[in-house]
VOVEX-705279 format. One record per residue: residue number from 0; residue in one letter; x, y, z of N, C-alpha, C, O, CB in turn. Coordinates in nm, 2 decimals. Atoms other than C-alpha are relative to their C-alpha. Glycine has a CB too. Layout:
<rs>
<r seq="NUM" type="A" n_xx="X" n_yy="Y" n_zz="Z" ca_xx="X" ca_yy="Y" ca_zz="Z" c_xx="X" c_yy="Y" c_zz="Z" o_xx="X" o_yy="Y" o_zz="Z" cb_xx="X" cb_yy="Y" cb_zz="Z"/>
...
</rs>
This chain:
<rs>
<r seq="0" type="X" n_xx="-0.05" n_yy="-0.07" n_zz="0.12" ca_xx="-7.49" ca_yy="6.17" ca_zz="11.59" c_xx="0.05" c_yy="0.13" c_zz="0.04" o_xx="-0.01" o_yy="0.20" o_zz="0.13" cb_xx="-0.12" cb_yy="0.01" cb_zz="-0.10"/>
<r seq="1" type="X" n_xx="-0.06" n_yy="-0.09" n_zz="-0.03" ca_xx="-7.27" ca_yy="6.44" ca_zz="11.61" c_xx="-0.08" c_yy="0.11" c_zz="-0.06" o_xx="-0.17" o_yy="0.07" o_zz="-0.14" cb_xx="0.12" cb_yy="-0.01" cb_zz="-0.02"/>
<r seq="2" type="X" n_xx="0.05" n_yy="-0.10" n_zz="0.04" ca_xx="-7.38" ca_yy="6.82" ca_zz="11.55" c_xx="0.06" c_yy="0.01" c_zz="-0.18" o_xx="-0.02" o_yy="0.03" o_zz="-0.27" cb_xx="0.03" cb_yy="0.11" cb_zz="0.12"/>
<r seq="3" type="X" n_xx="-0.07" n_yy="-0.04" n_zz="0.12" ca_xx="-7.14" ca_yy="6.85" ca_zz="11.25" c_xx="-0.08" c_yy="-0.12" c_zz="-0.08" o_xx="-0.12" o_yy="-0.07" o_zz="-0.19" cb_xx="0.19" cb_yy="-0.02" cb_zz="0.00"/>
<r seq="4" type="X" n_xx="0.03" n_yy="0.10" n_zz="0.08" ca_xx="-7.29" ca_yy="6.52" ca_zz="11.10" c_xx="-0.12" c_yy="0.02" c_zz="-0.02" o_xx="-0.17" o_yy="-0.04" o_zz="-0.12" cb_xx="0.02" cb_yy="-0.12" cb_zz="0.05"/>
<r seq="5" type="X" n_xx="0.13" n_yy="-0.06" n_zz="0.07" ca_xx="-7.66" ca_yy="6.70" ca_zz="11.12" c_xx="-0.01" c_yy="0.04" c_zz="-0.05" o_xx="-0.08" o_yy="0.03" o_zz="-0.14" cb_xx="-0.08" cb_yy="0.05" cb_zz="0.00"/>
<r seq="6" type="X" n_xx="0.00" n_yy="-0.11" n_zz="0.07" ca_xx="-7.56" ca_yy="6.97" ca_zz="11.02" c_xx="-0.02" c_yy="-0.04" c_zz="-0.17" o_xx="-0.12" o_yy="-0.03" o_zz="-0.24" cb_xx="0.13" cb_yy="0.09" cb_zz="0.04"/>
<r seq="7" type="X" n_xx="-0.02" n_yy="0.07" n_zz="0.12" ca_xx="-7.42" ca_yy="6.80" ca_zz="10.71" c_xx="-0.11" c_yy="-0.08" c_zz="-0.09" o_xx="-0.11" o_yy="-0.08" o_zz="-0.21" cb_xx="0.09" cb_yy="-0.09" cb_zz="0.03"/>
<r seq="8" type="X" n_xx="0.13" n_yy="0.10" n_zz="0.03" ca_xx="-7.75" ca_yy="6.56" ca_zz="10.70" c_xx="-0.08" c_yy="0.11" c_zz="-0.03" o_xx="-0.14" o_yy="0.09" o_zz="-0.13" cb_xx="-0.06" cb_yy="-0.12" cb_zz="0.12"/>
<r seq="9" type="X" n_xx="0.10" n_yy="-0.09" n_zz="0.05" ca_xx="-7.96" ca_yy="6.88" ca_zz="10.69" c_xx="0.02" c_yy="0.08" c_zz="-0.10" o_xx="-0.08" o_yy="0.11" o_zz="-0.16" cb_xx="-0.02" cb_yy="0.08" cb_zz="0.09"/>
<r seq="10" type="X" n_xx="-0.03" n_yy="-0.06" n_zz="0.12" ca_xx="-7.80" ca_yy="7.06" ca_zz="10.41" c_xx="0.00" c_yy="-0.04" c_zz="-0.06" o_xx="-0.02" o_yy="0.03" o_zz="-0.16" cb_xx="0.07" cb_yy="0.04" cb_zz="-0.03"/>
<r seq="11" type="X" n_xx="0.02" n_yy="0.03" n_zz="0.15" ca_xx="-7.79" ca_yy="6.78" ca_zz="10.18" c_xx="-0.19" c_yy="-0.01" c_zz="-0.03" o_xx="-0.25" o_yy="-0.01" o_zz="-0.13" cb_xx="0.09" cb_yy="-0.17" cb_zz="-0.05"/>
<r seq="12" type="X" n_xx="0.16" n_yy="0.01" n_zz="0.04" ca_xx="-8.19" ca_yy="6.73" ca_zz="10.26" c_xx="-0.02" c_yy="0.12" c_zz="0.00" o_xx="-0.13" o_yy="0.12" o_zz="0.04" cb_xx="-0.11" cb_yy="-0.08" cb_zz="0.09"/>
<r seq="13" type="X" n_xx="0.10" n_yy="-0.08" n_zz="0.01" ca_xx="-8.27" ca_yy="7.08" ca_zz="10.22" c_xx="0.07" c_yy="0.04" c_zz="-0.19" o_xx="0.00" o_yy="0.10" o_zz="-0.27" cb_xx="0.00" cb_yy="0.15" cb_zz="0.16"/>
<r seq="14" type="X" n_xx="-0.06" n_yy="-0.06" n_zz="0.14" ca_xx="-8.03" ca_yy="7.14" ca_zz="9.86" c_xx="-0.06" c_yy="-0.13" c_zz="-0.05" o_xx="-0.14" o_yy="-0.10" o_zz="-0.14" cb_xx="0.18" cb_yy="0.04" cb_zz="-0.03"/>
<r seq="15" type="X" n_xx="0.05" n_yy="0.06" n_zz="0.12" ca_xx="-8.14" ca_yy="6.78" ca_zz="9.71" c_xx="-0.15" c_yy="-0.02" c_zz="0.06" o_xx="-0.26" o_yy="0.01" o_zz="0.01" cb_xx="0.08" cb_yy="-0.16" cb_zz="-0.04"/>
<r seq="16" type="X" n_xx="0.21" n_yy="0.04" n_zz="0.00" ca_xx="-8.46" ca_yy="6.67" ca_zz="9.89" c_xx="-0.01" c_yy="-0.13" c_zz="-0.05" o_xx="0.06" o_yy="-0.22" o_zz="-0.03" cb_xx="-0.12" cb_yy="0.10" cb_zz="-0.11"/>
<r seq="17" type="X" n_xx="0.04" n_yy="0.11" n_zz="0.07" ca_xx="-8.62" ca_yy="6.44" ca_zz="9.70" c_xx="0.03" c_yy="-0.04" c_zz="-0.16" o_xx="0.03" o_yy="-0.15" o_zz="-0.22" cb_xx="-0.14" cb_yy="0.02" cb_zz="0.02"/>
<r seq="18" type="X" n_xx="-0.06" n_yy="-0.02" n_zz="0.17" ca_xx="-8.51" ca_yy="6.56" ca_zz="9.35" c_xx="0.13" c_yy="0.00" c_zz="-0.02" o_xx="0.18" o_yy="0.11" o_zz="-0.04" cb_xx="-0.02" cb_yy="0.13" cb_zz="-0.06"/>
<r seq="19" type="X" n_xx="-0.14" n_yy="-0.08" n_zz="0.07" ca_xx="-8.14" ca_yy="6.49" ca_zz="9.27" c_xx="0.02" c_yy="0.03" c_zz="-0.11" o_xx="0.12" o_yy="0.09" o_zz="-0.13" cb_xx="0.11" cb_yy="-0.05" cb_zz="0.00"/>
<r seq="20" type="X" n_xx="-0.01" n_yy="-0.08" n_zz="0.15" ca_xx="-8.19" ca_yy="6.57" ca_zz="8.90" c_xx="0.00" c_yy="0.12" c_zz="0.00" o_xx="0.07" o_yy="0.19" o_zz="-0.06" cb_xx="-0.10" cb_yy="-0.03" cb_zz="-0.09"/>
<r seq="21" type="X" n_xx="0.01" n_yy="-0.14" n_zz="0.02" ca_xx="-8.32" ca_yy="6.88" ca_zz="9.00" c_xx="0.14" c_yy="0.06" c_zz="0.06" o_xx="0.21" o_yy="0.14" o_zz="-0.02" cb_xx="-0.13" cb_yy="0.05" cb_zz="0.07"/>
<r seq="22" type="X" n_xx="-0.11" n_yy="-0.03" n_zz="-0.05" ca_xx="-8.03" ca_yy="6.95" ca_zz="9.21" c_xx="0.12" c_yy="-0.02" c_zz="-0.06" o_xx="0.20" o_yy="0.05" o_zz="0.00" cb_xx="0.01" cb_yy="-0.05" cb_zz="0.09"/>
<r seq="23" type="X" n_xx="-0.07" n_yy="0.05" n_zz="0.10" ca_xx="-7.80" ca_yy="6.83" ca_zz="8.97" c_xx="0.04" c_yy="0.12" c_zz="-0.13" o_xx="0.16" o_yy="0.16" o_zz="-0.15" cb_xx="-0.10" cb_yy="-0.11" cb_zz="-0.05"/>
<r seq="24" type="X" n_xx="0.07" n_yy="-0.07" n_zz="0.04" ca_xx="-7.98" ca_yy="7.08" ca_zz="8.71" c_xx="0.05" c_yy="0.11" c_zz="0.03" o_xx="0.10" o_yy="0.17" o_zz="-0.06" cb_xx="-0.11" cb_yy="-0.01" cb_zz="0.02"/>
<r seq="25" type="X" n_xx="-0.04" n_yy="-0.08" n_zz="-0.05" ca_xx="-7.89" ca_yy="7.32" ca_zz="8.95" c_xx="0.15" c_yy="0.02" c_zz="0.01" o_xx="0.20" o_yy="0.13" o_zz="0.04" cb_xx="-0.05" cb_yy="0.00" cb_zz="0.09"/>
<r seq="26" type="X" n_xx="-0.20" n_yy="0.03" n_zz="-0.01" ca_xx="-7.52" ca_yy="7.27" ca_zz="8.95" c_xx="0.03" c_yy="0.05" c_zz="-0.14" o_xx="0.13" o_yy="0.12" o_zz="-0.18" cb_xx="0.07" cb_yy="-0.19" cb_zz="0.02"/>
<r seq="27" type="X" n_xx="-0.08" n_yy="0.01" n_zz="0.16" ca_xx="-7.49" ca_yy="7.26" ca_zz="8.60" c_xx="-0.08" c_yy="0.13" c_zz="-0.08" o_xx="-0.05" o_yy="0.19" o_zz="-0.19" cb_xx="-0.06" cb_yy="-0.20" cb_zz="-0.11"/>
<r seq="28" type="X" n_xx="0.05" n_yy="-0.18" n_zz="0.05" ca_xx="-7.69" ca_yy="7.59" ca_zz="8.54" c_xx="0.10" c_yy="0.08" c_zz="0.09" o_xx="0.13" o_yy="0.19" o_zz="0.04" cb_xx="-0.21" cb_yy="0.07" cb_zz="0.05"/>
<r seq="29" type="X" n_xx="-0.08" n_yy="-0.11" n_zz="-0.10" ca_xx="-7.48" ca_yy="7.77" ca_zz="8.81" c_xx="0.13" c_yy="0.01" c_zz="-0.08" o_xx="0.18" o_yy="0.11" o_zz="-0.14" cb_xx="0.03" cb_yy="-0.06" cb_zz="0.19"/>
<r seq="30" type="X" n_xx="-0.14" n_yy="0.08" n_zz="0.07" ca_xx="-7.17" ca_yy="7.60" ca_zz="8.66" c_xx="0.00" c_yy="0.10" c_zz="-0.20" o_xx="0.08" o_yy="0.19" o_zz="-0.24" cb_xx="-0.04" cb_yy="-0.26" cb_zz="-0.01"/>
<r seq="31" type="X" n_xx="0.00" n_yy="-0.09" n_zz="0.16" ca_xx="-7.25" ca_yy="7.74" ca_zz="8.26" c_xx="-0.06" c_yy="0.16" c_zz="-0.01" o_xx="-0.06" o_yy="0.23" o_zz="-0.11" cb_xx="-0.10" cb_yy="-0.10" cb_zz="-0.12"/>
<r seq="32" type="X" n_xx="-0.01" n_yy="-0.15" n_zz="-0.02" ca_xx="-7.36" ca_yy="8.09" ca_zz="8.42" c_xx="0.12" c_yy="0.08" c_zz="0.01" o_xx="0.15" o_yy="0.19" o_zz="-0.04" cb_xx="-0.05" cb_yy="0.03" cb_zz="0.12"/>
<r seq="33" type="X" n_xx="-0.12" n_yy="-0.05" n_zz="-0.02" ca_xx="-7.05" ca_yy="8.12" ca_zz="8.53" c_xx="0.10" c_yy="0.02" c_zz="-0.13" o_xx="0.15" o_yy="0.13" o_zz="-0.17" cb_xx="0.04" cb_yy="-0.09" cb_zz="0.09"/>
<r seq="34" type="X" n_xx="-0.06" n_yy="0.02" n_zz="0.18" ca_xx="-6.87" ca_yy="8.01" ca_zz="8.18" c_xx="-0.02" c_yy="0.11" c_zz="-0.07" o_xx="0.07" o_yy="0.18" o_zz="-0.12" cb_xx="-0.07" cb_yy="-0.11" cb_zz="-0.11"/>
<r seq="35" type="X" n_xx="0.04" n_yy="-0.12" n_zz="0.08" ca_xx="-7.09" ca_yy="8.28" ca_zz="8.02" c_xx="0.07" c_yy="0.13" c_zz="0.03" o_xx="0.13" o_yy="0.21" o_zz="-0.04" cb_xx="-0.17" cb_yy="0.02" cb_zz="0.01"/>
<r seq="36" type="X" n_xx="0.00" n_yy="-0.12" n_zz="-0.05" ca_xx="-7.03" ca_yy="8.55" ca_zz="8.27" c_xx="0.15" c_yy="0.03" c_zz="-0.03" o_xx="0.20" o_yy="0.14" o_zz="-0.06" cb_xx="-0.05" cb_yy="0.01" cb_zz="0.15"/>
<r seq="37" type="X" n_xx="-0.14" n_yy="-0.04" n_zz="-0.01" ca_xx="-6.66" ca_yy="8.47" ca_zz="8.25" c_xx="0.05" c_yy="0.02" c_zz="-0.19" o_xx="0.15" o_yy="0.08" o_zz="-0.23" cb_xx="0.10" cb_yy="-0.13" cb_zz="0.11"/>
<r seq="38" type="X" n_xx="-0.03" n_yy="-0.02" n_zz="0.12" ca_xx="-6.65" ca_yy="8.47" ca_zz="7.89" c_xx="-0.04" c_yy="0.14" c_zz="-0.07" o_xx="-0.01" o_yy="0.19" o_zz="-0.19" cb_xx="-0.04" cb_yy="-0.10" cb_zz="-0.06"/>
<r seq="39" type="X" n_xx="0.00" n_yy="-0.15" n_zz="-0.02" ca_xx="-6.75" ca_yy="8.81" ca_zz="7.93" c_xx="-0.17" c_yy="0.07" c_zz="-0.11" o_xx="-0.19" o_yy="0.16" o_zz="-0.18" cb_xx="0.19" cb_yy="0.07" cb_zz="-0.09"/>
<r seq="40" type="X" n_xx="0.14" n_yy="-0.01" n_zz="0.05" ca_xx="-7.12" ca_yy="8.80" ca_zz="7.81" c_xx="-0.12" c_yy="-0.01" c_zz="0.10" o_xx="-0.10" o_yy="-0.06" o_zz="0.20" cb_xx="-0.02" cb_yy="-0.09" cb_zz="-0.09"/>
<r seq="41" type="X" n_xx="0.03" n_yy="-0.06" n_zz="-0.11" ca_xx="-7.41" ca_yy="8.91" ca_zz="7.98" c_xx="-0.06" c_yy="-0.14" c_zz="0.03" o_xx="-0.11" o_yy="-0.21" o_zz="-0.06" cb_xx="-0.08" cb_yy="0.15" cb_zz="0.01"/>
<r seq="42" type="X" n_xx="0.08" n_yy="0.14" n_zz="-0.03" ca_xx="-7.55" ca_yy="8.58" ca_zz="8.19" c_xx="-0.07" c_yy="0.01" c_zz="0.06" o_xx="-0.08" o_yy="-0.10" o_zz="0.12" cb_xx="0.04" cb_yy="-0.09" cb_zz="0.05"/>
<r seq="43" type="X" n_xx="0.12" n_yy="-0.02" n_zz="-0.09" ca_xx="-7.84" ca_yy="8.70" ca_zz="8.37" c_xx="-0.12" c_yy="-0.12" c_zz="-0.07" o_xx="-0.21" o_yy="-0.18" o_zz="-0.01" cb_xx="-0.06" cb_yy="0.19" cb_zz="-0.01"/>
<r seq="44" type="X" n_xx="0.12" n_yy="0.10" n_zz="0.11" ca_xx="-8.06" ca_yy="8.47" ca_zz="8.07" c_xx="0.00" c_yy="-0.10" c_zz="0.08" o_xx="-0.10" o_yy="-0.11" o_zz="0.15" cb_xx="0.03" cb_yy="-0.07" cb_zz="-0.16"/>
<r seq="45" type="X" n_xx="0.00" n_yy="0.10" n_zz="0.00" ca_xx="-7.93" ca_yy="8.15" ca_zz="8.18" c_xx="-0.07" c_yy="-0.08" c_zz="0.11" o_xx="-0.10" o_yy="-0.19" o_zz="0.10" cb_xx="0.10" cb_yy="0.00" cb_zz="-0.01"/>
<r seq="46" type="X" n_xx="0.10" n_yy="0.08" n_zz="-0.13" ca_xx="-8.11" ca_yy="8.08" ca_zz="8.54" c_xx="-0.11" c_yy="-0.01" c_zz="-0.04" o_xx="-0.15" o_yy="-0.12" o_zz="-0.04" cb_xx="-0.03" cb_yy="0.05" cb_zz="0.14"/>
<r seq="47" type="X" n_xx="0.11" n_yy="0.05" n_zz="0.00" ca_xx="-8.45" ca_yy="8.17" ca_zz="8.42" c_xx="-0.02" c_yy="-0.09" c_zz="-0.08" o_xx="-0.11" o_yy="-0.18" o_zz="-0.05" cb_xx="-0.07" cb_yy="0.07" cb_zz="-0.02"/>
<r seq="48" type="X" n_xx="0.06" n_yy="0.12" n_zz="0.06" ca_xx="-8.45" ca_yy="7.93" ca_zz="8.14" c_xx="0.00" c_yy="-0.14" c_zz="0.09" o_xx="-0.07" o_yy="-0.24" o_zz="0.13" cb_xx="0.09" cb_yy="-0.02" cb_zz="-0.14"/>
<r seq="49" type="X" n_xx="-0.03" n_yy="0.11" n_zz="-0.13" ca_xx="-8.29" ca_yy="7.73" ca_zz="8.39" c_xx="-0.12" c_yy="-0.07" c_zz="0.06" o_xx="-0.16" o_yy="-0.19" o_zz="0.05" cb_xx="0.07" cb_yy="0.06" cb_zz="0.12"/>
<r seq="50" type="X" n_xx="0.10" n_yy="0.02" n_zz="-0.16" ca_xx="-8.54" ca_yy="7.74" ca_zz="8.68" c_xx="-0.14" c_yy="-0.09" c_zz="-0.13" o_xx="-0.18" o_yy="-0.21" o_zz="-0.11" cb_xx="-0.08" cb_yy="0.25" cb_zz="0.11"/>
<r seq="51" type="X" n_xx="0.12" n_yy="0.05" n_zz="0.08" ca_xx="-8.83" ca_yy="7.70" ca_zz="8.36" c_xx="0.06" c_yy="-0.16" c_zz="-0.03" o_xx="-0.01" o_yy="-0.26" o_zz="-0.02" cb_xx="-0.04" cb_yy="0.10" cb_zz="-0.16"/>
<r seq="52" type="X" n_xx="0.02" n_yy="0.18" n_zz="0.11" ca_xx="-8.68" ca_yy="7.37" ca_zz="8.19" c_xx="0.01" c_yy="-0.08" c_zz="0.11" o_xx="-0.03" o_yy="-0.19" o_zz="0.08" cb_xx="0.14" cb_yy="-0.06" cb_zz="-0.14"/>
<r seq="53" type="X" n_xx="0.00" n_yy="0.09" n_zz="-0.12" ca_xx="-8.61" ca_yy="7.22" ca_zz="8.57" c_xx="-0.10" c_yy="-0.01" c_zz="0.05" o_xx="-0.11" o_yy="-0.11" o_zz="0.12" cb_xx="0.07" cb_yy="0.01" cb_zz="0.09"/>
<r seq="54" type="X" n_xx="0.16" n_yy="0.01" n_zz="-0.06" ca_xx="-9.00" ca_yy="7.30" ca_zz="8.67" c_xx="-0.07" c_yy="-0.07" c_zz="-0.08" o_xx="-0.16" o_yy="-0.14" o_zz="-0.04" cb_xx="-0.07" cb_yy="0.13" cb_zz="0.02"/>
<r seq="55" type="X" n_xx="0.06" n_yy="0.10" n_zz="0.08" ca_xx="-9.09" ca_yy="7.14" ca_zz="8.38" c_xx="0.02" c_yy="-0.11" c_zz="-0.05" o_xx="-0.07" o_yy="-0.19" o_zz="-0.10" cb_xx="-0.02" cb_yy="0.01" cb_zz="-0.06"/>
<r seq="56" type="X" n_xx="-0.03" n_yy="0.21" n_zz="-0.03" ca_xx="-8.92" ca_yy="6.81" ca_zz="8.36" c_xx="-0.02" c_yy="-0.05" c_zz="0.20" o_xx="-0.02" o_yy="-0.16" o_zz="0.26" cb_xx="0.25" cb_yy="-0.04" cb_zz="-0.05"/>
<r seq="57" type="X" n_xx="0.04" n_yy="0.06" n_zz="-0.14" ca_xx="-8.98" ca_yy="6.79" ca_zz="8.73" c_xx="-0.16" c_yy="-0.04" c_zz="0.01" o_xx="-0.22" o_yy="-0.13" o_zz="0.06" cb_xx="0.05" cb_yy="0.10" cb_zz="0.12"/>
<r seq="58" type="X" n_xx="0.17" n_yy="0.06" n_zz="0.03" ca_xx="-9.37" ca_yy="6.83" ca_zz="8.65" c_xx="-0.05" c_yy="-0.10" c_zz="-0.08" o_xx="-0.16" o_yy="-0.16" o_zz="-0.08" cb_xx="-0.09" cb_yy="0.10" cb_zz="-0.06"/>
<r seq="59" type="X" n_xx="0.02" n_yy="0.09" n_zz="0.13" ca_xx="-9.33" ca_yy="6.61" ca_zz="8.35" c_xx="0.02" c_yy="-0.13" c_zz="0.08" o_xx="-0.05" o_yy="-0.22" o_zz="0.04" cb_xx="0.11" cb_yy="0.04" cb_zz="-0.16"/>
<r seq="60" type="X" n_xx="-0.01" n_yy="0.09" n_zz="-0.07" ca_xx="-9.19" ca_yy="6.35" ca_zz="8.64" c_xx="-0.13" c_yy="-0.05" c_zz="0.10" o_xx="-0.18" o_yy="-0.16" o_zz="0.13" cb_xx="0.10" cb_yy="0.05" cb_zz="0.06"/>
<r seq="61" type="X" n_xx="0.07" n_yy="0.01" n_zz="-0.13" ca_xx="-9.43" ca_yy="6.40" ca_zz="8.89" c_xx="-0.17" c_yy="-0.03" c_zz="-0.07" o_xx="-0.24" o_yy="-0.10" o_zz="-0.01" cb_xx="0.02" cb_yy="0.17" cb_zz="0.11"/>
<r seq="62" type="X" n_xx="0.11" n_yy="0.04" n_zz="0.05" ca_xx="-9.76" ca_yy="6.39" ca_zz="8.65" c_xx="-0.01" c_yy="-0.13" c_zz="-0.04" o_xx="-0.12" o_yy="-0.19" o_zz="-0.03" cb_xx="-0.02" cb_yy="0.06" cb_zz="-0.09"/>
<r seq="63" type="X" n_xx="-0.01" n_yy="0.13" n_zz="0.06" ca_xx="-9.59" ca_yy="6.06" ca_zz="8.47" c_xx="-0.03" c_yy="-0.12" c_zz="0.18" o_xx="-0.10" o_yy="-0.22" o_zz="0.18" cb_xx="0.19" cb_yy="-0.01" cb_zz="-0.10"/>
<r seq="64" type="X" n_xx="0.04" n_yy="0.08" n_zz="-0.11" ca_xx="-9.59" ca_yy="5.91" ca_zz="8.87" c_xx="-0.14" c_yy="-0.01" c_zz="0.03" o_xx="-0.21" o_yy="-0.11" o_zz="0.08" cb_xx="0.06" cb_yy="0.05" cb_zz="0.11"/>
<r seq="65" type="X" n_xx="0.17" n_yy="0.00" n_zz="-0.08" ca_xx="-9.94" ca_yy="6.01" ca_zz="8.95" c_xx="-0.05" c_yy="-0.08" c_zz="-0.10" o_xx="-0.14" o_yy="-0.15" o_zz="-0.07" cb_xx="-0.10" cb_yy="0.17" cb_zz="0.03"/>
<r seq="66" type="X" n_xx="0.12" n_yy="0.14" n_zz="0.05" ca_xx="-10.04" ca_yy="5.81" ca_zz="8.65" c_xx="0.03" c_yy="-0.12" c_zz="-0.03" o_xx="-0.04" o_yy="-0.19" o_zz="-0.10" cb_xx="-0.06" cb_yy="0.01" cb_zz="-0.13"/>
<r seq="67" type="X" n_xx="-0.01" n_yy="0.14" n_zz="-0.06" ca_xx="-9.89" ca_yy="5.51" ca_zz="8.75" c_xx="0.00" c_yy="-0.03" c_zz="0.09" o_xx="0.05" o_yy="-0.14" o_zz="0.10" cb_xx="0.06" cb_yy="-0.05" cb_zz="-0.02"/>
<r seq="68" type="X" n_xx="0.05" n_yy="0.05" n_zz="-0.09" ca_xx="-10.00" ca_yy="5.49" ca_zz="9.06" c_xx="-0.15" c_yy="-0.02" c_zz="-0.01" o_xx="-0.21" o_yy="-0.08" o_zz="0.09" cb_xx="0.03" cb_yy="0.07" cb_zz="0.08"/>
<r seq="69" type="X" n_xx="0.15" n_yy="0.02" n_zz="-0.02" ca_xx="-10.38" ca_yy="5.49" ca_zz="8.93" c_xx="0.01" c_yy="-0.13" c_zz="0.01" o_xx="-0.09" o_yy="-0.20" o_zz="0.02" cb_xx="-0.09" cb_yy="0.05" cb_zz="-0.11"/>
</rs>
């Protein structure tokens, strides 16, 4: 495998991982920060809700797995 082709392989596993929703999530909050900022309003709000409603559908994932694996 070439260096360029790790490289490539390591960046998408360290930005998605295991979560592409969350990553996803992430795009699409970066993406309507931007909208805001450029529409000339202040957009500092929009990540933390962000970061909160992606920690909590990812926990709301990860609790619904653990109880179907009992």
């Amino acid at each position: 495998m070439s260096r360029v082709i790790a490289l490539l392989v390591g960046v998408w596993e360290f930005v998605v991982g295991e979560d592409w929703r969350t990553a996803i999530g992430v795009v699409v909050a970066l993406g309507l920060t931007a909208l805001v900022a450029q529409a000339g309003n202040a957009a500092w709000w929009v990540m933390p809700i962000a970061v909160v409603a992606l920690l909590a559908l990812s926990l709301r994932r990860a609790a619904r797995s653990a109880v179907r694996k009992r």
